[in-house]
C-alpha atoms as one frame of an Amber mdcrd trajectory, in Angstrom:
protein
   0.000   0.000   0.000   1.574   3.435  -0.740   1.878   6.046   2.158   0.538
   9.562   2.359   3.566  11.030   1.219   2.705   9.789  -2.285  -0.609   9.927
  -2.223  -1.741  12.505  -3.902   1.573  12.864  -6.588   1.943  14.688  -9.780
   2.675  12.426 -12.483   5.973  13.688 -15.061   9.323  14.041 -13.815  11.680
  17.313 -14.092  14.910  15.816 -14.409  17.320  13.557 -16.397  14.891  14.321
 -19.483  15.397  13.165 -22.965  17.455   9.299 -22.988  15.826   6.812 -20.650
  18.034   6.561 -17.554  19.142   3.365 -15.730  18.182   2.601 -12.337  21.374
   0.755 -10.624  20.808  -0.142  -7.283  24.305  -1.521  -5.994  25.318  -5.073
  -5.262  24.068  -4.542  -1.381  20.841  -3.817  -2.632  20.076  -5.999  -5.560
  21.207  -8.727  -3.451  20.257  -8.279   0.105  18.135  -5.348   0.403  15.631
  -6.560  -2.085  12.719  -4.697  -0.262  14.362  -1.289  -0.747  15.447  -1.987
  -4.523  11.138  -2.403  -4.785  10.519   0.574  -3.182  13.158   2.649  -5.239
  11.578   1.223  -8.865   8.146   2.281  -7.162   9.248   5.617  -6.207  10.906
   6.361  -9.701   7.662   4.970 -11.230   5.136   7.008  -9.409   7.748   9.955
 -10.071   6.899   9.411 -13.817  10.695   8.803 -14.496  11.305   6.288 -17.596
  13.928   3.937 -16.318  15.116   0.821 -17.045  16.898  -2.125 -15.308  20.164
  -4.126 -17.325  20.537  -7.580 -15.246  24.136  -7.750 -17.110  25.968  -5.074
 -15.504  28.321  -5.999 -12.666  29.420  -4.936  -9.911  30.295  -1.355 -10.367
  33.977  -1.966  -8.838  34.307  -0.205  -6.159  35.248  -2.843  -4.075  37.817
  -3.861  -6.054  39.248  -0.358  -5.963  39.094   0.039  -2.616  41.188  -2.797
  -1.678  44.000  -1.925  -4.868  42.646  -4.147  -6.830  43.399  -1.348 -10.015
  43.965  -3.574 -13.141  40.476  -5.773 -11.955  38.933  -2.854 -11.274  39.570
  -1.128 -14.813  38.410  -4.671 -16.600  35.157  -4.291 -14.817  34.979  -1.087
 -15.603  35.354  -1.665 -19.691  33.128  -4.608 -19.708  30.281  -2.130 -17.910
  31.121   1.167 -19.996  30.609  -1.505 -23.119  27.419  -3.160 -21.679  26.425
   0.717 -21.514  26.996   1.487 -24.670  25.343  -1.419 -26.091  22.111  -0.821
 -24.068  22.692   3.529 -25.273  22.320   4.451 -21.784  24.384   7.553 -20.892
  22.344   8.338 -17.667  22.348   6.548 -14.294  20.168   6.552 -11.182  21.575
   4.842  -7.927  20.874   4.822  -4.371  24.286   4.152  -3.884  26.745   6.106
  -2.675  29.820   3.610  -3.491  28.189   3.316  -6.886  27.505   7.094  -7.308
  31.034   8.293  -6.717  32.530   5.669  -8.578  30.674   6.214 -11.965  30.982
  10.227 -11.500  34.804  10.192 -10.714  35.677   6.772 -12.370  33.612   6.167
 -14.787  32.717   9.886 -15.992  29.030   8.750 -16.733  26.416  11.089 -16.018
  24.755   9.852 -12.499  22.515  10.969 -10.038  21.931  10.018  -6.338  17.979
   8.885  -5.829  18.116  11.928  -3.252  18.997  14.578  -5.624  15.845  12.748
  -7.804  13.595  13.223  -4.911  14.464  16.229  -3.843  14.444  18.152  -7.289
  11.041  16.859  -7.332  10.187  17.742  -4.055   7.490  19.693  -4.897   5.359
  16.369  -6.387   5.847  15.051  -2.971   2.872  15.516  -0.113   3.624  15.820
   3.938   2.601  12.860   5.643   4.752  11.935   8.782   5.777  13.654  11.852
   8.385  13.854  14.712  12.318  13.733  15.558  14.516  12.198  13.335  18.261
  12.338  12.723  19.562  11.877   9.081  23.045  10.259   9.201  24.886  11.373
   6.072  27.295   8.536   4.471  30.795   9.442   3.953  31.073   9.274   0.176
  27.807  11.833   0.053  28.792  14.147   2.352  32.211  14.512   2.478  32.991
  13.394  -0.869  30.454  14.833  -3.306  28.761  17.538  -0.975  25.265  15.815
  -1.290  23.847  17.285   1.897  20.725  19.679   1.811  19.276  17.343  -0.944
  18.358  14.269   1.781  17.431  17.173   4.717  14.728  18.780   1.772  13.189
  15.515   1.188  12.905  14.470   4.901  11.717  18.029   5.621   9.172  17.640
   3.261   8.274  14.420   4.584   7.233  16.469   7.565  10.056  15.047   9.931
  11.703  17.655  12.187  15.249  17.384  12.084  17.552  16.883  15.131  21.143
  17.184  13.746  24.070  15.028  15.446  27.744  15.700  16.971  29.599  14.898
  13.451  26.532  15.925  10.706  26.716  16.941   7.064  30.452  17.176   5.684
  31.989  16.471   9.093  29.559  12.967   9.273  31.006  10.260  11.318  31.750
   6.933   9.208  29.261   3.840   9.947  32.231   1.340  10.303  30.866  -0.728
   7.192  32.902   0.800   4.176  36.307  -0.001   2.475  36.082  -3.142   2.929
  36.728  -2.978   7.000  33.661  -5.172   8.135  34.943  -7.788   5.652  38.194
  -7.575   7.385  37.759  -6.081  10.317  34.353  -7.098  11.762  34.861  -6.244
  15.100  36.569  -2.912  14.703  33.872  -2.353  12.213  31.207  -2.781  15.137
  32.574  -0.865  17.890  32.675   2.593  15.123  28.899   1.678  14.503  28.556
   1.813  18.236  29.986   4.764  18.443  28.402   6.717  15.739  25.025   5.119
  17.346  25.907   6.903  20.648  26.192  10.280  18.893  23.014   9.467  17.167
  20.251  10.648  19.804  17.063  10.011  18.161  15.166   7.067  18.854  14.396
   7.173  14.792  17.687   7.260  12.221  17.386   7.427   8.717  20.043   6.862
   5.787  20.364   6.918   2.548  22.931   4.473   1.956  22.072   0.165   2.054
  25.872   0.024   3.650  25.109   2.302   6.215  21.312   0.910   6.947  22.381
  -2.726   7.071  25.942  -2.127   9.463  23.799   0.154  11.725  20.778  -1.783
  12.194  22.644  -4.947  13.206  24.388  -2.720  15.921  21.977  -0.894  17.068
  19.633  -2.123  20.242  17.797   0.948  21.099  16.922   2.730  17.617  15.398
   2.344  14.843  17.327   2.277  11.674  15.390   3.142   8.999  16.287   3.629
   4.801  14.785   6.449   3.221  12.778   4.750   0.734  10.807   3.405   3.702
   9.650   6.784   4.977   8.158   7.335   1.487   6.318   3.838   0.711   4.773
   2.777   3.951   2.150  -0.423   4.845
């Protein structure tokens, strides 16, 4: 069932006009966050944005480059940039933010974070939630690519009030889950979700990143974790 804040949208979407754009949700998502990769295609469908899915692509490399993997990580990258080609695609949606700054700075594709989709369509979007929240911003948004008011809009929107934390916007705090350190480092990975929880003090946290909502809602005991797609499509 779709929540309020869809409820009463405006079909016809103001951005990425012209060549049909691809929706690429990220490993994490298309493989273990299948819920929010449904509620992304159902957000960019009720947005009226003409998108498309390629099962073919891989991985987007990141991974790969992250741990110095470089020669990998540029075959990867060719047999994608061909596969993108092939398919004429020359615009890409993610909710990402591994994928997002690796196919702006590595790839040199034109790509969008599903934030700055939402938010430049803000005004299609009706108020229908309330109270505190705290929006964690993910490291390669914030501090890498200055994606900051774009999230805050949406949420405000949403009708959330915003409490910001200690360590917000492009001095965020890292979750513990990226560059590869809970695959090597599990436990040191934990105790910096711990303490980025403990500087979190709303009961309710939202993110826009699947590394950032998966790490912190298997360390977190007393809040809620929740991913942004979930404040817009609500049972």
């Amino acid at each position: 069932m779709r929540g309020d804040f869809f409820s009463k949208i405006k079909t016809g979407f103001g951005g990425l006009k012209g060549d049909t754009a691809l929706y690429y949700p990220g490993c994490m998502t298309r493989y273990s966050l299948v819920e929010v990769l449904n509620n992304y295609k159902a957000i960019l469908s009720d947005l009226g944005v003409d998108f498309r899915t390629i099962n073919e692509l891989k991985c987007c490399g990141s991974p790969l480059l992250n741990a110095g993997y470089k020669e990998d990580f540029e075959k990867i990258k060719e047999e994608n940039l061909k596969i993108l080609q092939r398919n004429g695609i020359t615009k890409i949606i993610t909710n990402c933010p591994h994928c997002y700054n690796i196919f702006k700075k590595e790839y040199g594709v034109g790509v969008e974070h599903i934030t700055q989709i939402l938010a430049a369509n803000k005004h299609k979007l009706v108020s229908g939630e309330s109270g505190e929240v705290t929006y964690h911003d993910p490291c390669l948004l914030a501090r890498k690519n200055n994606i900051i008011k774009e999230p805050r809009e949406v949420l405000k929107q949403a009708g959330f009030k915003l409490i910001e934390p200690f360590r917000t916007k492009e001095r965020t705090f890292c979750c513990g889950a990226g560059s590869g350190v809970k695959q090597n480092s599990p436990k040191i990975a934990n105790k910096i979700a711990t303490r980025r929880l403990n500087q979190l003090k709303s009961k309710k946290i939202i993110v826009s990143c699947p590394y950032c909502y998966a790490h912190l809602k298997e360390n977190a005991s007393n809040k809620k974790i929740i991913e942004l797609s979930e404040t817009i499509t609500e049972d």
